[in-house]
Structures are given as structure tokens and as C-alpha cells.
mmCIF file of the N, C-alpha and C atoms, coordinates in Angstrom:
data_MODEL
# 
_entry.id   MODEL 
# 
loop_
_atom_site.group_PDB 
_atom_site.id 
_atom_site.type_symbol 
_atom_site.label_atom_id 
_atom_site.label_alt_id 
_atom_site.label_comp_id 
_atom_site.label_asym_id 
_atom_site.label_entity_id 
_atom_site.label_seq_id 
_atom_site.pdbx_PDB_ins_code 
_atom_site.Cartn_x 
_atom_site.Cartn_y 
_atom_site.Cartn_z 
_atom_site.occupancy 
_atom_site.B_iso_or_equiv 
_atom_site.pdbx_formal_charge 
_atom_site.auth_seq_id 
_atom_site.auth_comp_id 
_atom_site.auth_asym_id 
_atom_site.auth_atom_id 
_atom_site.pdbx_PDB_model_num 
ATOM 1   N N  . UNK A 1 1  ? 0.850   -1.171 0.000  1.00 0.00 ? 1  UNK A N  1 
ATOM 2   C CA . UNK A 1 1  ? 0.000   0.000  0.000  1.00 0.00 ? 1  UNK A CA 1 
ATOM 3   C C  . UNK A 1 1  ? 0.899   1.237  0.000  1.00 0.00 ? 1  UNK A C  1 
ATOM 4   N N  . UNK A 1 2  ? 0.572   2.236  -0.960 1.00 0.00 ? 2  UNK A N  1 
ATOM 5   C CA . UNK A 1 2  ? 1.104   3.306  -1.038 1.00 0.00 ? 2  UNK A CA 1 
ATOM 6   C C  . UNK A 1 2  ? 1.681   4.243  0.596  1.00 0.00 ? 2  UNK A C  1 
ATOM 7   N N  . UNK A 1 3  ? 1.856   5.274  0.261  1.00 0.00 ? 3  UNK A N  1 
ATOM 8   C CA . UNK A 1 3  ? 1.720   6.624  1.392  1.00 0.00 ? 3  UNK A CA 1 
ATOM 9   C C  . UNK A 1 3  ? 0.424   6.843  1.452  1.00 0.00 ? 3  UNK A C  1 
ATOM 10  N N  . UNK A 1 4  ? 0.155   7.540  0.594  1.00 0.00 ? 4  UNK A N  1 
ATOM 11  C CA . UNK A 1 4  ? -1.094  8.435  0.343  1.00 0.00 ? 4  UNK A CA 1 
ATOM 12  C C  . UNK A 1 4  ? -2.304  7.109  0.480  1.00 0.00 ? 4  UNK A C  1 
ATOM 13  N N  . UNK A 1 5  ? -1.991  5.492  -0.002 1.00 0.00 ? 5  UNK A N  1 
ATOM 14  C CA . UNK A 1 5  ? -3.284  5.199  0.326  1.00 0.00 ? 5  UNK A CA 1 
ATOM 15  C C  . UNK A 1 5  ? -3.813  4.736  1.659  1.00 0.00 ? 5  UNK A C  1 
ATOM 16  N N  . UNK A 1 6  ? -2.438  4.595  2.286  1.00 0.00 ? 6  UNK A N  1 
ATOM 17  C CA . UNK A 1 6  ? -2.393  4.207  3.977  1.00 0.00 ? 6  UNK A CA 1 
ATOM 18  C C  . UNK A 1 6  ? -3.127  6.063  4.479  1.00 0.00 ? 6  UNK A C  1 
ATOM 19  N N  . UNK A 1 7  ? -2.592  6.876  3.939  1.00 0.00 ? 7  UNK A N  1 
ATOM 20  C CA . UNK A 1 7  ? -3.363  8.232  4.540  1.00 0.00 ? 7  UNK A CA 1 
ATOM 21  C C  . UNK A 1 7  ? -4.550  8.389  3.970  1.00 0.00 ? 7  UNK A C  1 
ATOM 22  N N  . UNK A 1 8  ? -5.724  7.787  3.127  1.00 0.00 ? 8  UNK A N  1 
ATOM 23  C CA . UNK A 1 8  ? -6.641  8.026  2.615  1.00 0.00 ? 8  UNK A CA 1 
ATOM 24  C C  . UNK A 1 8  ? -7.342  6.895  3.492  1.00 0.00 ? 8  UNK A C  1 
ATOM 25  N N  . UNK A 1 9  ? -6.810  5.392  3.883  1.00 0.00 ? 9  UNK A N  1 
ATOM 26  C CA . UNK A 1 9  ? -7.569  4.871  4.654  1.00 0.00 ? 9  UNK A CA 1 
ATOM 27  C C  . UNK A 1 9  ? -8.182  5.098  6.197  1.00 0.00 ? 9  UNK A C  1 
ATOM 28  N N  . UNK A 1 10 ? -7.106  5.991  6.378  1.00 0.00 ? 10 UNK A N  1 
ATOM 29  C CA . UNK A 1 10 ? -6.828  6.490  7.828  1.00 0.00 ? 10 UNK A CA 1 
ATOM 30  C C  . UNK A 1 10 ? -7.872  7.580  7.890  1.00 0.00 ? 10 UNK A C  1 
ATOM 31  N N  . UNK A 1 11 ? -7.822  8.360  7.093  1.00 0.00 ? 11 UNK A N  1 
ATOM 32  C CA . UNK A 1 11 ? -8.879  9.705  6.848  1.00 0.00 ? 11 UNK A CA 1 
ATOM 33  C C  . UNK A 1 11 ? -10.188 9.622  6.759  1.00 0.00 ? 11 UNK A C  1 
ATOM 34  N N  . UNK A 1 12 ? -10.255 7.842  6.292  1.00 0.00 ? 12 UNK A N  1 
ATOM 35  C CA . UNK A 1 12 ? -11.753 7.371  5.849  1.00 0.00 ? 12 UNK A CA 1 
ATOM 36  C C  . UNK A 1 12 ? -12.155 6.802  7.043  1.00 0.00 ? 12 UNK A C  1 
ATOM 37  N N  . UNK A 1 13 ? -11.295 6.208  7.992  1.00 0.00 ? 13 UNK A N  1 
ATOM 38  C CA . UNK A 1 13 ? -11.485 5.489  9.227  1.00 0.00 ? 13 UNK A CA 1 
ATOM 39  C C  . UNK A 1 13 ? -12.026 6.425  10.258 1.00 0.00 ? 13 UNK A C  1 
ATOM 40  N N  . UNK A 1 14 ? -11.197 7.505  10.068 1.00 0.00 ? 14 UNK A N  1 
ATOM 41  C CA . UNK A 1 14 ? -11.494 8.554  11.176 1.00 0.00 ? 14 UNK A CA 1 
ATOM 42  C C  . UNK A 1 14 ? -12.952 9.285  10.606 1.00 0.00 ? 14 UNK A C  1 
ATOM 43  N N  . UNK A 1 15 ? -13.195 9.544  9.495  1.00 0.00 ? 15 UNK A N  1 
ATOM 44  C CA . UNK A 1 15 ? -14.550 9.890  9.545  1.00 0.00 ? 15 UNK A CA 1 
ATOM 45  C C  . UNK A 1 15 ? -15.704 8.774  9.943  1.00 0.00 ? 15 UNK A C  1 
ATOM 46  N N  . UNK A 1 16 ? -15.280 7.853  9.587  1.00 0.00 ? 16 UNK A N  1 
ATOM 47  C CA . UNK A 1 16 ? -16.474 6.842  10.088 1.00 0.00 ? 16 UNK A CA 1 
ATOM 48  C C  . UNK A 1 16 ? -16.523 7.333  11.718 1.00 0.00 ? 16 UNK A C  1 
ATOM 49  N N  . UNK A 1 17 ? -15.606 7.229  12.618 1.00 0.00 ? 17 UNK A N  1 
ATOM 50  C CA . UNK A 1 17 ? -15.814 7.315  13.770 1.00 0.00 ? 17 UNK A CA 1 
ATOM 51  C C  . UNK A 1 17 ? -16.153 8.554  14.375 1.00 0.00 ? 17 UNK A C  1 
ATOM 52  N N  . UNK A 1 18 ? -15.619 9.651  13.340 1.00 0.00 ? 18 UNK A N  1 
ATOM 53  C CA . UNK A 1 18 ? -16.687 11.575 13.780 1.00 0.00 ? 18 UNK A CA 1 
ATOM 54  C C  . UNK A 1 18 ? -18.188 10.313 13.765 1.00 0.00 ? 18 UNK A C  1 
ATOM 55  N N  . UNK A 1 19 ? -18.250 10.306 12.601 1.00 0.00 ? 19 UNK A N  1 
ATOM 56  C CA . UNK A 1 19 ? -19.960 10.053 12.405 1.00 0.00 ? 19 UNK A CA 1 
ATOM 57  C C  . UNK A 1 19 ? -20.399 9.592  13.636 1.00 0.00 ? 19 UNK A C  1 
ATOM 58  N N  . UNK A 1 20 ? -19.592 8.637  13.938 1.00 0.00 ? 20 UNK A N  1 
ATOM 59  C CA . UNK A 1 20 ? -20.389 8.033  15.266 1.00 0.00 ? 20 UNK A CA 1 
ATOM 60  C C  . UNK A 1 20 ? -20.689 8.600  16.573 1.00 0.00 ? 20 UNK A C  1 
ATOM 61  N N  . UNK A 1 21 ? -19.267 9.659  16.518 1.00 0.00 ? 21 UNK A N  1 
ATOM 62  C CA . UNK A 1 21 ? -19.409 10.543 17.643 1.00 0.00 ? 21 UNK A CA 1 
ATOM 63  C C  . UNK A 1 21 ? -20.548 11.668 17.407 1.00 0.00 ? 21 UNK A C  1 
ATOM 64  N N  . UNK A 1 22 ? -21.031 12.044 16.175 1.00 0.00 ? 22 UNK A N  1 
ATOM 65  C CA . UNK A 1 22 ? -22.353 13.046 15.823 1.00 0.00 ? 22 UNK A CA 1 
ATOM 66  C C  . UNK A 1 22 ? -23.640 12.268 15.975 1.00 0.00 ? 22 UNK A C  1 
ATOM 67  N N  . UNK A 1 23 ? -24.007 11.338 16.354 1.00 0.00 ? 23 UNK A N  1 
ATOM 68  C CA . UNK A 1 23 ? -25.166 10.501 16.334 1.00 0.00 ? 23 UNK A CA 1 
ATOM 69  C C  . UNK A 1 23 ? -25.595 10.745 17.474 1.00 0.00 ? 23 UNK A C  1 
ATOM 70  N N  . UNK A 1 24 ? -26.832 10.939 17.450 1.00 0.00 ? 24 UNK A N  1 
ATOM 71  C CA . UNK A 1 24 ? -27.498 11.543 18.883 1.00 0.00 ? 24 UNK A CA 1 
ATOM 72  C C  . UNK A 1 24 ? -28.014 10.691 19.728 1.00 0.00 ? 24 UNK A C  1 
ATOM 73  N N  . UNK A 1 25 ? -27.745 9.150  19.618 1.00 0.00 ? 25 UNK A N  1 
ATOM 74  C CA . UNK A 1 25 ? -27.991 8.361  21.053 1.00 0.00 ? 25 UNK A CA 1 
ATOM 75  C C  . UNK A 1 25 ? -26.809 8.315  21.886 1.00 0.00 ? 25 UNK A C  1 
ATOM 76  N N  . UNK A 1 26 ? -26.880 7.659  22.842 1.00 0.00 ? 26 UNK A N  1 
ATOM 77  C CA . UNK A 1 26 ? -26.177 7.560  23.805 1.00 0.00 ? 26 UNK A CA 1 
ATOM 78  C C  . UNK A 1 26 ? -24.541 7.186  23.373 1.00 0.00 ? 26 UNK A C  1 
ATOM 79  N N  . UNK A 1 27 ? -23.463 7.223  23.723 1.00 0.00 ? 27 UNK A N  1 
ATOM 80  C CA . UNK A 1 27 ? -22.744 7.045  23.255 1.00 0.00 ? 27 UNK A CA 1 
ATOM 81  C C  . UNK A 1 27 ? -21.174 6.674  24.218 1.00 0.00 ? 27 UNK A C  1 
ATOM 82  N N  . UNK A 1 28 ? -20.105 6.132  24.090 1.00 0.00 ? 28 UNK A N  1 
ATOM 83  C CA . UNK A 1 28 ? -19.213 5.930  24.756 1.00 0.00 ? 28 UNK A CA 1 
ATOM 84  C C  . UNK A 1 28 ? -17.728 7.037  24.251 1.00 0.00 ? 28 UNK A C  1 
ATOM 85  N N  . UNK A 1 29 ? -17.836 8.560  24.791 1.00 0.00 ? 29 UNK A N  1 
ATOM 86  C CA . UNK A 1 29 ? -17.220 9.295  24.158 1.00 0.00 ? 29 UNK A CA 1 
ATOM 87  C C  . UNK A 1 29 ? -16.088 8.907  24.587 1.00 0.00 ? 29 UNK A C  1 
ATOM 88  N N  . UNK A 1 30 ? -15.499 8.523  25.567 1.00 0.00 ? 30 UNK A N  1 
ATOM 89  C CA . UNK A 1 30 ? -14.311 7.975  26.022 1.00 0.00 ? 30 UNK A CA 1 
ATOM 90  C C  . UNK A 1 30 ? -13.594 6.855  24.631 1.00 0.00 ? 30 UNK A C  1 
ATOM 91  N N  . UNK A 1 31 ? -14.423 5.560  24.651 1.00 0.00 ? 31 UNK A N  1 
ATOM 92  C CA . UNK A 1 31 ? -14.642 4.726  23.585 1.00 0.00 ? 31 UNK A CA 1 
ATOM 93  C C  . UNK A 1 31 ? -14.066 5.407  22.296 1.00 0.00 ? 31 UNK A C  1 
ATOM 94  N N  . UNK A 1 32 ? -14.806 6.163  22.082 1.00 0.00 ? 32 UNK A N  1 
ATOM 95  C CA . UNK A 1 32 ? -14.812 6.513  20.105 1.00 0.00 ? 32 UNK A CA 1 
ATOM 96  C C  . UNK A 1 32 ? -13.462 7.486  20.402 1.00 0.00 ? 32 UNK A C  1 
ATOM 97  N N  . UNK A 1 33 ? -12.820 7.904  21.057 1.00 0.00 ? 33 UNK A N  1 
ATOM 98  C CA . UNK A 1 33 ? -12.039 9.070  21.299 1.00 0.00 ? 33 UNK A CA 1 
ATOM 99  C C  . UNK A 1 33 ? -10.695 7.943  21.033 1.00 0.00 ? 33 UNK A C  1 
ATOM 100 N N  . UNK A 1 34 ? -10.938 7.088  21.758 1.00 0.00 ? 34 UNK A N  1 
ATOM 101 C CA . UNK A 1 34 ? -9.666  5.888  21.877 1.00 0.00 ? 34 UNK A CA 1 
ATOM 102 C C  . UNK A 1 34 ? -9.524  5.251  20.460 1.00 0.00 ? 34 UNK A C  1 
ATOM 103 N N  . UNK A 1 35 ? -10.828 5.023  19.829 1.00 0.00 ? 35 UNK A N  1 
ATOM 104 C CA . UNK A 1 35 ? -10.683 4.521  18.789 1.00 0.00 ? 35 UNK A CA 1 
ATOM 105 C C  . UNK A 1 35 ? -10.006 5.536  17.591 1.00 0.00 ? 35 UNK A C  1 
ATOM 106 N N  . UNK A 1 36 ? -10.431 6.538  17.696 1.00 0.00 ? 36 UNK A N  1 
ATOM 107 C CA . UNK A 1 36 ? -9.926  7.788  16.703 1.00 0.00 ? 36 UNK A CA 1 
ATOM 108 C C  . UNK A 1 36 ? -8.199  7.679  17.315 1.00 0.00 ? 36 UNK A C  1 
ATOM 109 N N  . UNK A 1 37 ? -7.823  7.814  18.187 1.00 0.00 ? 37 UNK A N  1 
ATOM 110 C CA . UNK A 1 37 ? -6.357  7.912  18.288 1.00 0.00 ? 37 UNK A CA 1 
ATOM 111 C C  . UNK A 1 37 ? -5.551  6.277  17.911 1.00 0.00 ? 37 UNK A C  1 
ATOM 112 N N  . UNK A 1 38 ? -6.375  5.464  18.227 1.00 0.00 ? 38 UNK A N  1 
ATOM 113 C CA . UNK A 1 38 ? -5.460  4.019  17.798 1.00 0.00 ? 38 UNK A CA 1 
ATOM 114 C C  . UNK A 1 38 ? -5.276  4.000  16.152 1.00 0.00 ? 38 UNK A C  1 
ATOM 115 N N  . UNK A 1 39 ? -6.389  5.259  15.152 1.00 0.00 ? 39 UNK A N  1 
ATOM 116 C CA . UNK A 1 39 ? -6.381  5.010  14.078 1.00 0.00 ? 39 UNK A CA 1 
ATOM 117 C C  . UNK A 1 39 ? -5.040  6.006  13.454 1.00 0.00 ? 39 UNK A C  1 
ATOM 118 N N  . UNK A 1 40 ? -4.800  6.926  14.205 1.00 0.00 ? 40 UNK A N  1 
ATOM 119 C CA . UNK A 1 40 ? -4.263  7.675  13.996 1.00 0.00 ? 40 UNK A CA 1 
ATOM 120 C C  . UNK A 1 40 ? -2.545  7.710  14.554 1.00 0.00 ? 40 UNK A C  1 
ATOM 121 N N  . UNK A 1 41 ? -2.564  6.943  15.225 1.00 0.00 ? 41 UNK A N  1 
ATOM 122 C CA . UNK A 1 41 ? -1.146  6.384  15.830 1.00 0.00 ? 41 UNK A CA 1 
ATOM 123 C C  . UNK A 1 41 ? -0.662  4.957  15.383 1.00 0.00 ? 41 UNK A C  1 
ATOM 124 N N  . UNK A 1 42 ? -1.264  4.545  13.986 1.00 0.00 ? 42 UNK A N  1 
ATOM 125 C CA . UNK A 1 42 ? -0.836  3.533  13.458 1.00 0.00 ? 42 UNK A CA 1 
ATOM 126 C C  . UNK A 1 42 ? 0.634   3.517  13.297 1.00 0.00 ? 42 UNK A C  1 
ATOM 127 N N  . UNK A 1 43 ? 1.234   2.835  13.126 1.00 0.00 ? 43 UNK A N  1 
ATOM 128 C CA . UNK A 1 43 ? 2.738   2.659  13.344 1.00 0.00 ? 43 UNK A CA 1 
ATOM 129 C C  . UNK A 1 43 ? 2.882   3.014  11.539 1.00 0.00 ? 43 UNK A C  1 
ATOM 130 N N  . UNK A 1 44 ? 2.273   2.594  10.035 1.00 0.00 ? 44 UNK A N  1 
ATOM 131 C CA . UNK A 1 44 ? 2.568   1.928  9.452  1.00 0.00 ? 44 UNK A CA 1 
ATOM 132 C C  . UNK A 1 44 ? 2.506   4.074  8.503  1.00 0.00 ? 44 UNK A C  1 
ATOM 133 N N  . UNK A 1 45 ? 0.711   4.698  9.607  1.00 0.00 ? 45 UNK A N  1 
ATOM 134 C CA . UNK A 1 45 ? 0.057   5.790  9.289  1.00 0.00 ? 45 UNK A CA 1 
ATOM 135 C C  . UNK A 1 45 ? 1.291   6.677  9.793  1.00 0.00 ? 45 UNK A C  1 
ATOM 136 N N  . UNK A 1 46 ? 2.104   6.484  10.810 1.00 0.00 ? 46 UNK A N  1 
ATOM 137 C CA . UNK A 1 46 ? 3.116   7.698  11.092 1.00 0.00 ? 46 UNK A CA 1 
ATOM 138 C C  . UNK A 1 46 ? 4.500   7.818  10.531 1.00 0.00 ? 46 UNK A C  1 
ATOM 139 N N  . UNK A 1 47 ? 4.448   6.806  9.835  1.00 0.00 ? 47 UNK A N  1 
ATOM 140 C CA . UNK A 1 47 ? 5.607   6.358  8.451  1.00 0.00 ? 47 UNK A CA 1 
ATOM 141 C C  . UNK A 1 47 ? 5.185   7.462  7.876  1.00 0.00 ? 47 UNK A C  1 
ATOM 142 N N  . UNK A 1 48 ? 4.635   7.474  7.237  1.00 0.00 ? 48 UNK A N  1 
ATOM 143 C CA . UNK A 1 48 ? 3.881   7.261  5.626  1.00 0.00 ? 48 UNK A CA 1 
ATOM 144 C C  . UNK A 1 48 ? 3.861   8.936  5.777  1.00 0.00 ? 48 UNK A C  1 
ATOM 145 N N  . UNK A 1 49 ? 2.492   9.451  6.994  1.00 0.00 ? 49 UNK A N  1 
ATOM 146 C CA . UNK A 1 49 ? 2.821   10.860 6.822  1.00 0.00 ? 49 UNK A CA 1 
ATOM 147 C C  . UNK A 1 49 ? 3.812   11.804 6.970  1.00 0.00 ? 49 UNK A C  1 
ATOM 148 N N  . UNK A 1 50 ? 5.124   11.334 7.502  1.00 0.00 ? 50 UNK A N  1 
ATOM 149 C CA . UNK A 1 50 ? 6.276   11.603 7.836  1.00 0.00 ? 50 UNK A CA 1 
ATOM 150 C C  . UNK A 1 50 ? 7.029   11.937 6.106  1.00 0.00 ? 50 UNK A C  1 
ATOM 151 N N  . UNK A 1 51 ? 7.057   10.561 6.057  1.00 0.00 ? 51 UNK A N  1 
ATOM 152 C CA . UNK A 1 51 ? 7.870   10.559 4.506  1.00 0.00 ? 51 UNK A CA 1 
ATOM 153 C C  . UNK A 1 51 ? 6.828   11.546 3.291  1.00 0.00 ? 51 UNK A C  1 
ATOM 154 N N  . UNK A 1 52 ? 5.218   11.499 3.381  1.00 0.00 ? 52 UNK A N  1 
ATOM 155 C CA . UNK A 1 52 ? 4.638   12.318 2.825  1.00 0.00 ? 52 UNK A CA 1 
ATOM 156 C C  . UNK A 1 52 ? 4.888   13.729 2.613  1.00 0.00 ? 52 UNK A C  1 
ATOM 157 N N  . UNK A 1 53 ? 5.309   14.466 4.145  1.00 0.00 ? 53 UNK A N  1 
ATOM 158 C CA . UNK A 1 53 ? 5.529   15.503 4.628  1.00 0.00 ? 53 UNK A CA 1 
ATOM 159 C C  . UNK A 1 53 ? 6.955   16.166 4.276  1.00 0.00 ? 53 UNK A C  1 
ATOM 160 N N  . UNK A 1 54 ? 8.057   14.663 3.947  1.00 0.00 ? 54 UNK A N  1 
ATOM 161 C CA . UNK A 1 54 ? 9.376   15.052 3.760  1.00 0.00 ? 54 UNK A CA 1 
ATOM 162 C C  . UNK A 1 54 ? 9.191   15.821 2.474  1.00 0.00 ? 54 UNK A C  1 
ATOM 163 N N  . UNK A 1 55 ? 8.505   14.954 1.560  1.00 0.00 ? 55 UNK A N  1 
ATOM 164 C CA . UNK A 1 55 ? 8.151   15.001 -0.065 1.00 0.00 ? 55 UNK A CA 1 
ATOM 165 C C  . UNK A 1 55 ? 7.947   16.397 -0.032 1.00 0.00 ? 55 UNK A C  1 
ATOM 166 N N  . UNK A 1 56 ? 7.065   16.966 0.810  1.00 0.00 ? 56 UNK A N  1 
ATOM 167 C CA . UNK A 1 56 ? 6.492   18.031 0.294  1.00 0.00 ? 56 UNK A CA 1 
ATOM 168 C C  . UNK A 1 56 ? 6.838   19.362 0.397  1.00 0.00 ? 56 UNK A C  1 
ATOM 169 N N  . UNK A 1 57 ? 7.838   19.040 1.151  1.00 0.00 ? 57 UNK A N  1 
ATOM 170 C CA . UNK A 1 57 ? 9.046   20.477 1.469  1.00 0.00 ? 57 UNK A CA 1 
ATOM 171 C C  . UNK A 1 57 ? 10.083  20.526 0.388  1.00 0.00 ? 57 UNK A C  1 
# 
């Protein structure tokens, strides 16, 4: 998998889980908060935007 497609999955992951946090039943904000950072502290996701970021300077 690319850079950019490991950062497009990550981007898509994390909106699924806003959504969940905008849904007006009850909810485990603790939960979805943990889940948004495990998506975002991927080992493979802090490569990728790193070397993305090198690119772009």
C-alpha cells in the first residue's frame, strides 16, 4: 500500500468514527475518542505521513 493510500484509509477510518461521535444516542465518548487515536497512531500511518511531509518540502 502506497503513502497516500495508507493516509486516505486512515482519513476514511477517522470519519467513520466523527460520524459516530455526531449521532445523537447515547454514546461511549471515552470509547470513540480511543478509537480515533489508535487510528491515527498507526505505526505503518506515522511512516507514511512523515515521509509524505518530507516530499512536500
Amino acid at each position: 500500500m502506497t503513502d497516500q493510500q495508507l493516509a486516505l484509509e486512515a482519513i476514511s477510518d477517522a470519519q467513520l468514527i466523527l460520524e459516530e461521535y455526531l449521532q445523537p444516542w447515547p454514546k461511549d465518548n471515552a470509547r470513540i475518542l480511543e478509537k480515533l487515536v489508535e487510528v491515527l497512531e498507526r505505526p505503518a500511518l506515522i511512516v507514511a505521513v512523515s515521509r509524505l511531509q518530507q516530499h512536500g518540502n
